[in-house]
N, C-alpha and C positions, 0 to 999 in steps of 0.2 A: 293504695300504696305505690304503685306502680306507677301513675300518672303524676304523684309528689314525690316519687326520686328521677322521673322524668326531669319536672320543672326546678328541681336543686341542681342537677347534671345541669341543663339549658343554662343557669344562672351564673354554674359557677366556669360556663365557655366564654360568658361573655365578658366575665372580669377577670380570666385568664389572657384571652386574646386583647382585651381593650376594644373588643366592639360591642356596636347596639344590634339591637334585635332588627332596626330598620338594614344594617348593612348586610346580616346572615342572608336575610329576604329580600334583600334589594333587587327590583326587576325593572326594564324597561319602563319610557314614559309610557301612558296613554291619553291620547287625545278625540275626542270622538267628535267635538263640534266647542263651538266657541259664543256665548252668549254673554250681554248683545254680540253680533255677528261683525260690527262695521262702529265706526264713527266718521264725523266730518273732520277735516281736515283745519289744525290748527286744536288741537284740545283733548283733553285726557281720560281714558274711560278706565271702571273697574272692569273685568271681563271673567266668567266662572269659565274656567277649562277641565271642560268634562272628562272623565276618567276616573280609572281606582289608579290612583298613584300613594304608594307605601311610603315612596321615598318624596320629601321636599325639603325645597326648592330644586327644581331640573335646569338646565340650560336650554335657551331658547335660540333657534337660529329663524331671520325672515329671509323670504327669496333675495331682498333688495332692498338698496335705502328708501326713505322714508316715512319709516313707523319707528318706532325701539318699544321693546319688550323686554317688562321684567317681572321675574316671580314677588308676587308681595306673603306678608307675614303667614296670613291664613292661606292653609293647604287649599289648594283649586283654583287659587285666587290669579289672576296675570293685570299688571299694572301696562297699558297701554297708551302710548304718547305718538300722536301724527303730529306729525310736522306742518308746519304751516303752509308751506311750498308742494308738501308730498302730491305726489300724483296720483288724482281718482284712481279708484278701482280695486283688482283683487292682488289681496297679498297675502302670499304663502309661510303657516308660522307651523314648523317642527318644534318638539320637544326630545329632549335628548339628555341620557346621563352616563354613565359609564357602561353601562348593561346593554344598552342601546338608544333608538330609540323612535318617535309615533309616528302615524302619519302625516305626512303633511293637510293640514287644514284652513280652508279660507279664512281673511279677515279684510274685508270691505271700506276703503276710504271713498267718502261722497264729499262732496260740497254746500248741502243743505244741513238745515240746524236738525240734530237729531233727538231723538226723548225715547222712553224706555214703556212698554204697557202698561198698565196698573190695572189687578184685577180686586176685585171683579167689575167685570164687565159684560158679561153674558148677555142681560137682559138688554133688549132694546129701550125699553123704559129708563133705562140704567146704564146709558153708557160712557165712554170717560169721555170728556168733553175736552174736546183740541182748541189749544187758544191761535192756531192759526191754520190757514189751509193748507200750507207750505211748509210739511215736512218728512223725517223720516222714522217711523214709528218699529221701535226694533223689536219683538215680541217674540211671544210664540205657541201654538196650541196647545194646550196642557191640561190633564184631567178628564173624565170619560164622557162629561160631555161638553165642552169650551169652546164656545163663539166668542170672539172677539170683536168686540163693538165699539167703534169710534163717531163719535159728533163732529160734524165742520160745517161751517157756517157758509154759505154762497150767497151770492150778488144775482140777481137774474141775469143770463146770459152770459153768467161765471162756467168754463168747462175746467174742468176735476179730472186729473189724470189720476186713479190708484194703479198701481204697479208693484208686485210683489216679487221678493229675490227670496226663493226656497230651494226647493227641489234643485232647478237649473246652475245657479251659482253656486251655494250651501252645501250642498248634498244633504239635505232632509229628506228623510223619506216620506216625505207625505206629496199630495196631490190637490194643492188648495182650490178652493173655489172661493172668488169675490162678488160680492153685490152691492147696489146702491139702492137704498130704502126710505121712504118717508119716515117724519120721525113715528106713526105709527108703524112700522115695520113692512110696508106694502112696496114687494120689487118694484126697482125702476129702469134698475139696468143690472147685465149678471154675467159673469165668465167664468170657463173653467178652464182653458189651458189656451193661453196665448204662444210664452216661450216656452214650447214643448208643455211641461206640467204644470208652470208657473202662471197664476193669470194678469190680468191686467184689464181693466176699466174705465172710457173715457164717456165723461157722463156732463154734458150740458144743463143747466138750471133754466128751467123754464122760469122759473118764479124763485124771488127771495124767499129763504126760509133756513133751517137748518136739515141737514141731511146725514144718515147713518151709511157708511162703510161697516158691513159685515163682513168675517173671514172666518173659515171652517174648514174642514180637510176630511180627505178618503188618506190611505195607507197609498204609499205611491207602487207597491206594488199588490194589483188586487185579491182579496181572500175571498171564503166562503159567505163571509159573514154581510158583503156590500150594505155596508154603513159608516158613516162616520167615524173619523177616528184620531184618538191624539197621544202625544207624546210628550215625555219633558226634551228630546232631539228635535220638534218639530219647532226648529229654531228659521226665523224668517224675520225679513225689511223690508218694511209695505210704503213706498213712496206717495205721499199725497202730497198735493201741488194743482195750484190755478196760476203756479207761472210756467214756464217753461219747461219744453219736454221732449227727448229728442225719440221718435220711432226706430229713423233710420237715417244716414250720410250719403250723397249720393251726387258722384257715383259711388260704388260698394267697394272701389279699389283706385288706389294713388299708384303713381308709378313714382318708381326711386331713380329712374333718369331723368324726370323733369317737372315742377310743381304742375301738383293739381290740385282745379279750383273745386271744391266742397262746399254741396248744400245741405244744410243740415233740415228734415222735414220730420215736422210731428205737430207738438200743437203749442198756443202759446208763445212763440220763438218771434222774440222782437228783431226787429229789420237787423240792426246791427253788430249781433251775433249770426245771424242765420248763414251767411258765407265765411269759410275759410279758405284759407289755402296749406297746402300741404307740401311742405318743400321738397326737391328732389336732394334724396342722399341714399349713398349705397351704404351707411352705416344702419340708416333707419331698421328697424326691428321690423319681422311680415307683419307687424296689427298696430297700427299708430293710434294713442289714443285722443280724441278729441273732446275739449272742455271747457268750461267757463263759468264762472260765480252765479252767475245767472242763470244756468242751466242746471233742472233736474237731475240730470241724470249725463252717464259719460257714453258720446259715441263711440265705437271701433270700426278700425277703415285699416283692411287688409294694404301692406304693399306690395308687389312686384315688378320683378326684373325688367321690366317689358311694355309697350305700347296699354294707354287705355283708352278707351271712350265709352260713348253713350247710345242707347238707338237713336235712332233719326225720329221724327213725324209720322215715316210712311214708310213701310220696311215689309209689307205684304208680299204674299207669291209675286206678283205682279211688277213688285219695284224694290228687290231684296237690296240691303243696304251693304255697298263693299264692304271687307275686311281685311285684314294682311295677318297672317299668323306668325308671331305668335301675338297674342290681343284680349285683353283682358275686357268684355262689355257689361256696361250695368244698362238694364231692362225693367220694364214692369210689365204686367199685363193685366192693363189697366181697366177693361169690362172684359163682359162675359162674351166666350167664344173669340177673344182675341188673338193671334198669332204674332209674332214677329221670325222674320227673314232675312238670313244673312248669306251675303255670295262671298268666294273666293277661290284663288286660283290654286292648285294643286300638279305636282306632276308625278304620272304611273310611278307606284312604287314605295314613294312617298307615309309613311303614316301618320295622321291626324290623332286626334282624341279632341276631345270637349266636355266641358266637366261643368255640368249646372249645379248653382247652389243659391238654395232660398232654405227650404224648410228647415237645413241645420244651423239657418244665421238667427231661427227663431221667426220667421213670416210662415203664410199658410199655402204659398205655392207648390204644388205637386207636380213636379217640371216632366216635361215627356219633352225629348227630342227625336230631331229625326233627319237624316242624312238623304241628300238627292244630286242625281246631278242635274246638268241646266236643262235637263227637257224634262226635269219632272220625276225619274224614276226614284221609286225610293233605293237604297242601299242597306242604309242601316236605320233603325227604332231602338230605344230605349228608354226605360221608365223608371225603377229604382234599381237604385246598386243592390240592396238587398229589403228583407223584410220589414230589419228596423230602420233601413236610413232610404227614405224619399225621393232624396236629390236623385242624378244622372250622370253619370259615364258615360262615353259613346268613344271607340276606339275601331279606328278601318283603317286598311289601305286602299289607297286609291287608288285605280283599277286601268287609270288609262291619264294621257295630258288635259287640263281643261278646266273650265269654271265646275264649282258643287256650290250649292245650298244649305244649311243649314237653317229648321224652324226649330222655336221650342214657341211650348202652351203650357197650360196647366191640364191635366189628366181632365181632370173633369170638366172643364169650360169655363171654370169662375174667374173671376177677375175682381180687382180694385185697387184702393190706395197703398194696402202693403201686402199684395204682391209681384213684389218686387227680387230681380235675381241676376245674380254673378253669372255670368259666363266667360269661361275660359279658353279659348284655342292655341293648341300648340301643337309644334313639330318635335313630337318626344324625342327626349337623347337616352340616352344608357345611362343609368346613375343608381345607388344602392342604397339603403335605409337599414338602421341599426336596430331593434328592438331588443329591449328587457324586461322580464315579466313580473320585477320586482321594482320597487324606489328605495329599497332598505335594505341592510345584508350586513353579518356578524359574523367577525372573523375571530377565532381561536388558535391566541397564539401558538406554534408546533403544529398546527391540523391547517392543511391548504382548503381554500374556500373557492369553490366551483360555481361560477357567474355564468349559467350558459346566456349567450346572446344570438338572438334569430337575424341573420343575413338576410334582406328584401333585396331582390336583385330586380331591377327596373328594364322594365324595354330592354329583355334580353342582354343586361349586361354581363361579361363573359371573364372581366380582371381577377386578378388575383388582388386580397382585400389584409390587409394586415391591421389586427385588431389586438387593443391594449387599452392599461387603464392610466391614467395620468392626475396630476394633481392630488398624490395617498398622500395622507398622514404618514411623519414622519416614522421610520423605519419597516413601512410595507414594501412590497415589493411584487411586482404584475409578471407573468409569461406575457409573451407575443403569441398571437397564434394567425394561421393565415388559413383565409377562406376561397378554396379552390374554387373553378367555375364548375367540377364534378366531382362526384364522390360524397362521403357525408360531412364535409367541413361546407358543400356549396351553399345549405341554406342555413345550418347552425353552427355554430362552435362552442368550446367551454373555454372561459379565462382561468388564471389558475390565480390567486391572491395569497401570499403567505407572507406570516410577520413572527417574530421570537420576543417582539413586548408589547406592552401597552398597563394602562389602558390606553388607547386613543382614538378618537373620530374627528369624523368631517365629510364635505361632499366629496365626493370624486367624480370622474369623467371617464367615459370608455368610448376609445375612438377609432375608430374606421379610416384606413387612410390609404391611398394608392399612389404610386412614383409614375414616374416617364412623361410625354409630353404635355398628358393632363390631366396633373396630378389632382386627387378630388379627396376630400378630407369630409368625412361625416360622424357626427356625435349621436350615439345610441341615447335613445328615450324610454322611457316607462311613463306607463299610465298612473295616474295618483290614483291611491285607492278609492273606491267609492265617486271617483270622477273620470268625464273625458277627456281634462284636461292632463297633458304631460310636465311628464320634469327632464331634464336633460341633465341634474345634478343628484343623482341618486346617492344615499346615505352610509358611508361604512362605520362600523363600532367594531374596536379592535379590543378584546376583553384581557382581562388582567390574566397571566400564566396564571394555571392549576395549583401551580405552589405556594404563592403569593394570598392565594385570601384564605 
C-alpha cells in the first residue's frame, strides 16, 4: 500500500509541476571513454559515449575547431564530423548540461583510412582479414578472454609498423602487449611497453606470405591475480602501415626566433616528406604539430624561446662541444656506453639548471647527468626527478668564474636508434605557476564557491601575485585575492565565485598576474582526470536557484 500511494503522490508531482521524471533526477553528464576513439580526417563517425546518462541529449563543447559534435537520436550515441582540413591529433570532447558537467575526454583525428574490429576474432585460425596493410584499426579488449586477431598481407622485405594508442593517449586502463605471428600462430616479433604502456612493433618480412597482428592486455594497474585482462573501457587504435611512420622529429625542439630545419626519422619516410621546416613565430603554441597525407602517424616538436641545435660528431670528455645558455639540444646516444659533452662559460654566483628529457617523450633513455668543471671535478649528478619520472633535473650554482661541463648517458650504458633526448640549459629567472586541482566546479546560486589554487613560486620568486577568474558566464562574479611572498596566501589561496542566477556554464580562466616593470601574467591549470595532460579552461556550471526547480 505504501509503495502505490508513493508512486500516485510521484505521478501526480509530475503533472502538477509539468515535469518528467527525467528532470526531478536530472544529474550531470558522464563520460568515461569514447569508442571508436579517433577517425581520419575528412569523414563522419557514429561514436558510443560511455556513461549512465538519465538525461539526453547533453551539450557538447571540443577544446578547438576542427571536429563538430552532435548528440544523435539514441541515448549514448554522439554523431562526429572532422573536417577535411582539421588538424591531426587529440581533441578534447566535454559533455555538459545544466547540472553540470563530465570529464573532459580524448578523441583522435589521423590521416590514414580507418575501420572498426569485428569480432570474433580470437582464434588465430580465425582472424578478421585486413584488405590493406595501411591502416587504422579502432577496437578494443573485451570479454574475459579477448585476443584480437588481425591478417595482413606482406611483400618480402615489406617492414610493418603496429603501433597502438591506449593507455598513453586514451586513458585506458589496460597495459597491452603486441605481437607478430605466422599464420600458425608462432612469435615473430613481441612488445610490451614502448610509449610508456603502450606498445609498438616494427617487424620486417622475410618472405611473402600473410602474417597475424595479435593484441592482449594486463590491467594497467597491476593485481593479485597477474593474468590477462579485459574490458568494454579497454578502448584502443592500433596503426598498421608498410608506408610511412614517424618515430621521432629531430631535432626534438624549434625555436620561435627563427626557422628550424626538421628531420623526420622512423621507417618507411620517402625522401620528400622526410624534411620540414618549422617557421619562427612567437605566436607559435610550445608543441607544433607535424604532418602529411602520407604519413602514419603525427610528429610533435616542442617550441621555445630561445637558441637550438644539435650535438656535433664528437662531443667526448676530450672535445666537449661549446654551448651558450640558454640552449635547447637534441642528442642521442647512439651505442652502448656512449657519452656526450658539452662546455660552457658561467660566472660565480650565477645559477644553471638543465632538464633532460627522453623517457617522458616516450623513448627508452634513462638520462643521468652530471656537472664538472674544466679539469674534471664533478659538482653536481643527477638521475631521476623522482620514482615515477626517469628524466633529470640538475640545478647548481656556480661556485667561481670559468668554463663547466656538462655529460649525460643513459643510467645503464644502452644505446641506439631511439635513444634519443632534449636537453635543456638555462639561466633560471623568477616566475610563478598557477595550479588547480579540479577542471570542473559547480556553483550554487546564493552559496559562494571556494576555488583554492596552489601558487608555484619559481627560483625564489618573491612578488606579490594577484589572482582572479576571467571570462564567467554571464552574471558571476570572482574576488581578487593576492598571494603574499609570506604568510599563508605565499603558496595557496582561495577565489571566491558567487552568482544570484542561472542556470549557466562555460569555461573560465583564473589568472595570475603581477604589475611594475615586469609585469608577468600566468593562467592556472588542472590536470584532466585520469590524464597528464592539462586544461588551462576549467569547467563552471552555475545551477538553477533553490526555488526555481
Amino acid at each position: 500500500m505504501r509503495l502505490c500511494f508513493w508512486r500516485q503522490s510521484f505521478i501526480l508531482v509530475l503533472f502538477l509541476t509539468g515535469l518528467t521524471a527525467a528532470d526531478l533526477f536530472a544529474a550531470k553528464p558522464e563520460l568515461s571513454y569514447l569508442h571508436p576513439a579517433g577517425a581520419q580526417r575528412g569523414t563522419t563517425v557514429s561514436v558510443e559515449a560511455a556513461g549512465k546518462n538519465a538525461s539526453w541529449p547533453p551539450k557538447v563543447l571540443t577544446d578547438r575547431a576542427g571536429i563538430t559534435v552532435e548528440p544523435e537520436k539514441d541515448k549514448g550515441k554522439l554523431k562526429i564530423t572532422v573536417d577535411s582540413d582539421a588538424v591531426p591529433g587529440v581533441y578534447w570532447v566535454r559533455l555538459h548540461n545544466d547540472e553540470g558537467a563530465s570529464p573532459l575526454r580524448p578523441f583522435v583525428v589521423g590521416t590514414l583510412p580507418e575501420m572498426n574490429e569485428k569480432e570474433p576474432n580470437n582464434d588465430y585460425r580465425e582472424p578478421q582479414l585486413l584488405e590493406t596493410s595501411t591502416v587504422i584499426v579502432n577496437g578494443r579488449i573485451n570479454g574475459s578472454s579477448d585476443v584480437d586477431t588481425f591478417a595482413v598481407k606482406l611483400a618480402a622485405g615489406q617492414t610493418l609498423v603496429a603501433s597502438m594508442a591506449a593507455n598513453e593517449v586514451l586513458g585506458s586502463p589496460m597495459d597491452a602487449i603486441l605481437e607478430v605471428t605466422s599464420p600458425n600462430g608462432f612469435r615473430l616479433a613481441f612488445n610490451h611497453d614502448t610509449y610508456n604502456l603502450d606498445p609498438q612493433v616494427v617487424f620486417t618480412a622475410q618472405e611473402a606470405g600473410t602474417y597475424l597482428v595479435r593484441s592482449f592486455a594486463f590491467p594497467s594497474k597491476p593485481n593479485q591475480s597477474i593474468s590477462f585482462s579485459a574490458s568494454a573501457s579497454y578502448v584502443y587504435r592500433l596503426t598498421l602501415t608498410t608506408a610511412a611512420f614517424v618515430d621521432h622529429a629531430f631535432p626534438l625542439a624549434a625555436s620561435q626566433n627563427h626557422p628550424t630545419e626538421i628531420e623526420l626519422r622512423g621507417w618507411n619516410i620517402p625522401q620528400p616528406v622526410r624534411f620540414y621546416t618549422v617557421p619562427s613565430s612567437s605566436s607559435l603554441q610550445d608543441v607544433a604539430p607535424l604532418f602529411h597525407p602520407e604519413l602514419g602517424n603525427t610528429a610533435l616538436i616542442k617550441t621555445v624561446p630561445h637558441a637550438v641545435t644539435v650535438e656535433s660528431a664528437v662531443n667526448d670528455a676530450q672535445h666537449p662541444q661549446p654551448i651558450k645558455l640558454p640552449m635547447t639540444i637534441s642528442g642521442s646516444i647512439s651505442e652502448e656506453r656512449d657519452e656526450d659533452w658539452y662546455q660552457f662559460t658561467a660566472k660565480k654566483g650565477q645559477r644553471v639548471e638543465f632538464r633532460a628529457e627522453s623517457w617522458a617523450l616516450g623513448f627508452p633513455l634513462d638520462p643521468l647527468i652530471r656537472l664538472t668543471d674544466a679539469a674534471g671535478k664533478r659538482l653536481a649528478q643527477v638521475d631521476d626527478i623522482n620514482r615515477s619520472q626517469r628524466d633529470a633535473v640538475l640545478a647548481h650554482t656556480i661556485p667561481a668564474d670559468g668554463d663547466y661541463r656538462l655529460m649525460i648517458r643513459d643510467l645503464n650504458r644502452d644505446g641506439g636508434f631511439r635513444y634519443v633526448y632534449r636537453l635543456t640549459g638555462i639561466l633560471p629567472q623568477a616566475d610563478f605557476n598557477l595550479k588547480l586541482a579540479a577542471d570542473a566546479f559547480t556553483l550554487t546560486p546564493g552559496t559562494a564557491l571556494e576555488i583554492p589554487v596552489t601558487v608555484g613560486r619559481l627560483h625564489g620568486y618573491g612578488g606579490e601575485i594577484s589572482i582572479t577568474a576571467v571570462d564567467l558566464p554571464a552574471g558571476v562574479t570572482a574576488t581578487t585575492v593576492v598571494s603574499k611572498k609570506k604568510g599563508d596566501t605565499a603558496k595557496s589561496v582561495k577565489l571566491q565565485l558567487t552568482s544570484d542566477a542561472g542556470p549557466v556554464s562555460g569555461p573560465i580562466r583564473i589568472v595570475g598576474t603581477v604589475a611594475g616593470e615586469t609585469p608577468l601574467s600566468r593562467t592556472a591549470e588542472a590536470t584532466i582526470t585520469g590524464f597528464t595532460a592539462t586544461t588551462a579552461a576549467p569547467w563552471l556550471t552555475v545551477l538553477k536557484p533553490a526555488e526555481t526547480k
